[in-house]
DOLOKOL-263044 format. One line per field, with one value per residue (C-alpha): residue in three letters; residue number from 1; chain; x, y, z. Coordinates in Angstrom, 3 decimals. Each point is the difference from the previous one (the first is absolute). Layout:
N
type c(ALA_...)
seq c(NUM_...)
mol c(A_...)
x c(X_...)
y c(Y_...)
z c(Z_...)
This chain:
199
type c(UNK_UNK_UNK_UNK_UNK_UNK_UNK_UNK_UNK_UNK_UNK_UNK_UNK_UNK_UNK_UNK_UNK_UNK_UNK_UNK_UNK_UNK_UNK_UNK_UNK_UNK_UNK_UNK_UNK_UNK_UNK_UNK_UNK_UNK_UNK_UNK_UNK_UNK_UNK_UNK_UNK_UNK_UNK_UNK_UNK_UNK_UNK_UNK_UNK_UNK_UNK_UNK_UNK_UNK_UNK_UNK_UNK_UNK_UNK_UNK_UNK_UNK_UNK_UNK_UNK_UNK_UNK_UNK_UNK_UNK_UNK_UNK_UNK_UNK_UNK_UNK_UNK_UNK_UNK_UNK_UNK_UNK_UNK_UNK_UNK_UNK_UNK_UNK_UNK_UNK_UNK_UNK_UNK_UNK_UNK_UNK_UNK_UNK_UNK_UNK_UNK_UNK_UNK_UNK_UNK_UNK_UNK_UNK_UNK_UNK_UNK_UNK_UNK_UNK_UNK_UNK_UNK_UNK_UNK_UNK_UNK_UNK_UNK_UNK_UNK_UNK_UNK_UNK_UNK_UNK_UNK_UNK_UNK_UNK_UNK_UNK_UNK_UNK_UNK_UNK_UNK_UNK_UNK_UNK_UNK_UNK_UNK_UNK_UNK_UNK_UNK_UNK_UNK_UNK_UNK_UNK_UNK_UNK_UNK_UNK_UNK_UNK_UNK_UNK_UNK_UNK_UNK_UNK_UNK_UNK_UNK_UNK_UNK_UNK_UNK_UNK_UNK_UNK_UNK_UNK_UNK_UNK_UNK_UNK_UNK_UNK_UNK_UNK_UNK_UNK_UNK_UNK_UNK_UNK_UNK_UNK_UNK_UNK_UNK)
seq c(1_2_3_4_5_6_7_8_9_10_11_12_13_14_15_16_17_18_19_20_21_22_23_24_25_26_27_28_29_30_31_32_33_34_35_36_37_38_39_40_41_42_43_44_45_46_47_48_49_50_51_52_53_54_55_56_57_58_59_60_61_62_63_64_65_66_67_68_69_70_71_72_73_74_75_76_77_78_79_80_81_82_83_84_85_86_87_88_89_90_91_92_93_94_95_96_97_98_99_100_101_102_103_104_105_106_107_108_109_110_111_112_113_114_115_116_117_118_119_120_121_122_123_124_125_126_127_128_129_130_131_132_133_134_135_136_137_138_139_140_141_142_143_144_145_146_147_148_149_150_151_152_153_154_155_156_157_158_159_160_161_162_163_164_165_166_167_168_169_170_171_172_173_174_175_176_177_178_179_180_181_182_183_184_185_186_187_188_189_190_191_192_193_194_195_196_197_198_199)
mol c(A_A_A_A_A_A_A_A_A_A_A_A_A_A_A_A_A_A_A_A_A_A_A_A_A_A_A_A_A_A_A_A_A_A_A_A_A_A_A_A_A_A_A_A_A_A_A_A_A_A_A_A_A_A_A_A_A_A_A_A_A_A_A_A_A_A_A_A_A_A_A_A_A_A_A_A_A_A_A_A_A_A_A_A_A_A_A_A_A_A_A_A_A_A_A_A_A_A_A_A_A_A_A_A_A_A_A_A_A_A_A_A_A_A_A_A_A_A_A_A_A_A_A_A_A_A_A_A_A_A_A_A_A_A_A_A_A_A_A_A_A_A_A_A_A_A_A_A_A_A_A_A_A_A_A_A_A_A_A_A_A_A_A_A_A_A_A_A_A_A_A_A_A_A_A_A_A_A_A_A_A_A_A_A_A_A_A_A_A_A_A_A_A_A_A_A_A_A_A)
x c(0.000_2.761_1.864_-2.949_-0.954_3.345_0.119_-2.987_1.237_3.175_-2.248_-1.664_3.018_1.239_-2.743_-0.309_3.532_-0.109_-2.854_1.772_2.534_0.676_-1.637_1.578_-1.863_0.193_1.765_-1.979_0.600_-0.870_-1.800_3.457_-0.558_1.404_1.380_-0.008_3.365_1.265_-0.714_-0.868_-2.027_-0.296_-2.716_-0.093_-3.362_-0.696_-0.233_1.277_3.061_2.341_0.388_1.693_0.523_-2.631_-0.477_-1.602_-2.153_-1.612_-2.624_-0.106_-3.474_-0.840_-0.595_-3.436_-0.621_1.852_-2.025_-3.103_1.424_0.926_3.818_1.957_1.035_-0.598_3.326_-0.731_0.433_-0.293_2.565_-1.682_1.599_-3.521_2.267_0.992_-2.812_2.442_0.200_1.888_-1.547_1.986_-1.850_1.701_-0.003_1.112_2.407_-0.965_-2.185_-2.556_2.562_3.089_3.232_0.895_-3.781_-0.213_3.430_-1.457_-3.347_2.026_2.133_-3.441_-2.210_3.248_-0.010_-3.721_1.453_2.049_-2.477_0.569_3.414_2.768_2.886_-0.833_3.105_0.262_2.474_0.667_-0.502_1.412_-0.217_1.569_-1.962_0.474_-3.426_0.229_-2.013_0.249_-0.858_-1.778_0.139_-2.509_0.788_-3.020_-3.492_-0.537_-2.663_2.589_3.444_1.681_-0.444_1.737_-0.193_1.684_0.333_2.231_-0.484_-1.487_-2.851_-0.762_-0.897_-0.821_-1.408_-0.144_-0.822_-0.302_-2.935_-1.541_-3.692_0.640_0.298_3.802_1.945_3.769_1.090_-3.243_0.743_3.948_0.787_-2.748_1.700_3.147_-0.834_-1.935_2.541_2.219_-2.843_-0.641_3.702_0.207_-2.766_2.354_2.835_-1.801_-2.066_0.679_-2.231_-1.389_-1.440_-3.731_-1.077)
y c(0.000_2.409_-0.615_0.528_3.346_1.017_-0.876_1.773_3.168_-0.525_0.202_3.166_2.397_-1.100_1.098_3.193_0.843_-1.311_2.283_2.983_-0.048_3.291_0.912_0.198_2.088_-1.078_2.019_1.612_-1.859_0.233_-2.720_-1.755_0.845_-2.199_2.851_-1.175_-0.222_2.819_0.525_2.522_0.735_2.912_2.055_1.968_0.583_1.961_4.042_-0.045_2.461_-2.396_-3.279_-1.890_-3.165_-1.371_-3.101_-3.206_-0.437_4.051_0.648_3.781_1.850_3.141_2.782_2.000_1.865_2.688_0.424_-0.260_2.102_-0.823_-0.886_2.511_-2.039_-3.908_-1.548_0.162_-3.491_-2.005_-3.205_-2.285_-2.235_-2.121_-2.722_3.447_2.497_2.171_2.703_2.115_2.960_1.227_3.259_1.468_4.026_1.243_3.171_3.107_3.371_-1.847_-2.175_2.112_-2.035_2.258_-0.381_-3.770_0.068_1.792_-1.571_-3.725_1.085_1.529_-2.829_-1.980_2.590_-0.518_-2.971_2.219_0.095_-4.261_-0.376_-0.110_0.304_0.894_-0.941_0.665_-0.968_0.612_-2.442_-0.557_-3.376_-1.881_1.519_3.993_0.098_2.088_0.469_0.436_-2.929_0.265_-1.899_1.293_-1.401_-0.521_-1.147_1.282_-0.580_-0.698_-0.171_-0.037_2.528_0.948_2.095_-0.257_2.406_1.331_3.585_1.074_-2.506_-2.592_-0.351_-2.588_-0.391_-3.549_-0.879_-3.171_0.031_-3.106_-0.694_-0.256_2.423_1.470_-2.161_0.412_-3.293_-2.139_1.239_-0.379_-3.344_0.539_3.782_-1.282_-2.974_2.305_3.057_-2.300_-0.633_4.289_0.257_-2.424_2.031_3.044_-1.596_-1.860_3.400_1.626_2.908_-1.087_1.600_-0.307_-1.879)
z c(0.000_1.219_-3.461_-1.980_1.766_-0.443_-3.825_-0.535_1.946_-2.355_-2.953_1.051_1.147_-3.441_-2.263_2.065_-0.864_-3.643_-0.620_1.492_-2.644_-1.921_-2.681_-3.691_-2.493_-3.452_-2.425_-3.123_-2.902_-3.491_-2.200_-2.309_-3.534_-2.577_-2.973_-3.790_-2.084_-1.684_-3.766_-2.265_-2.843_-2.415_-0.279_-3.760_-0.602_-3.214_0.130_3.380_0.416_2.270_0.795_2.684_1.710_2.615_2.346_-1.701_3.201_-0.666_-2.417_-1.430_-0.244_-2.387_3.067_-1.590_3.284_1.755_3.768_-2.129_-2.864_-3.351_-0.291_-1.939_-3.067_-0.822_1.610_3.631_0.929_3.470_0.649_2.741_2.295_0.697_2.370_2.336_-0.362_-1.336_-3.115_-2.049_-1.144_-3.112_-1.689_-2.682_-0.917_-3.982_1.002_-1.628_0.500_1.981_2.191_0.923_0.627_2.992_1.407_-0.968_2.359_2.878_-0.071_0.479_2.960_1.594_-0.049_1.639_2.258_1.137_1.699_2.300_3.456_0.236_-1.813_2.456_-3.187_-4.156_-1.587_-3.948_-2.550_-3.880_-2.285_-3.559_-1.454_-2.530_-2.603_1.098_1.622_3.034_3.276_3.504_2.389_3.134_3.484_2.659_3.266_2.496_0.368_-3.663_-2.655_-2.693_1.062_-3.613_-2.426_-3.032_-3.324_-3.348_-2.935_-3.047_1.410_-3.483_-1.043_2.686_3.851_1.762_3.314_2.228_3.664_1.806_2.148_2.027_0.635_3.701_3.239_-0.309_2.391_-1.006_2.136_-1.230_-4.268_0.672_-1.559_-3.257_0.044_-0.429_-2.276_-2.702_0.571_-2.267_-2.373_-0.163_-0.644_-2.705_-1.559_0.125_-1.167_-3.251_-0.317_-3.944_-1.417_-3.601_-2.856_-0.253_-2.707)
């Protein structure tokens, strides 16, 4: 009897001591995401003023709407990333009396800038690929709508215009990894980027 009683008193001061133990919280983790390989295709598509390089696992959209508004001119295009709710906008401005170069310039930097009140760094660099397109790239750091921005022109005919924007709340840790993954897809596009004549 005694060893039983003691056995079972045993029993009790250890699960009141087991279930006393500290308390671990879980770190936040995001859900693994398996990315595709990297190839390219070209996109040409007739009367369009450029053409470039872009991911086989994107599919490109004619843009017909501005915020409601008819687009400027007929080669505003969209390049969707379906597999990471991402997109490129890419809008694309004919220089002349109507589209300054100096204002097309200034109006780039400014709607980076809009990004200032949650961007904790805006970091730009010029661009001039293999085929004498240049541009200026930009990195926004922060919780950010679109974190990578860019623009590429000729300075006397052409501008163009693209962001990276996610259909998701701006959470710089959470969009890191796809960030990083399609920032190599968005430079690509730059670097494969050549102005054509319309046809």
């Amino acid at each position: 009897m005694n060893k039983l009683l003691i056995s079972s008193l045993f029993c009790v001061i250890y699960c009141f001591f087991a279930c006393n133990s500290p308390y671990t919280p879980k770190p936040t983790g995001y859900f693994k995401i398996d990315f595709p390989e990297k190839k390219y295709q070209l996109f040409q598509a007739p009367g369009y003023p450029y053409s470039f390089e872009y991911p086989v696992y994107a599919t490109i959209t004619k843009d017909s709407s501005f915020f409601g508004e008819t687009t400027e001119n007929p080669w505003w295009i969209n390049i969707d990333f379906p597999q990471f709710s991402g997109r490129i906008y890419v809008s694309y401005k004919q220089i002349g009396a109507k589209n300054n170069f100096d204002t097309l310039i200034k109006h780039a930097f400014t709607l980076t800038g809009k990004h200032t009140s949650k961007a904790y760094s805006i970091d730009d660099s010029l661009v001039l690929n293999p085929y004498n397109v240049e541009g200026i790239f930009f990195r926004v750091g922060g919780n950010v709508a679109t974190a990578n921005q860019f623009f590429l022109t000729d300075s006397t005919r052409h501008f163009l215009r693209g962001a990276l924007y996610f259909d998701a709340t701006p959470n710089e840790d959470s969009l890191n990894i796809v960030n990083q993954f399609l920032i190599e897809d968005v430079k690509h596009l730059i670097n494969s980027f050549t102005w054509r004549k319309q046809l």
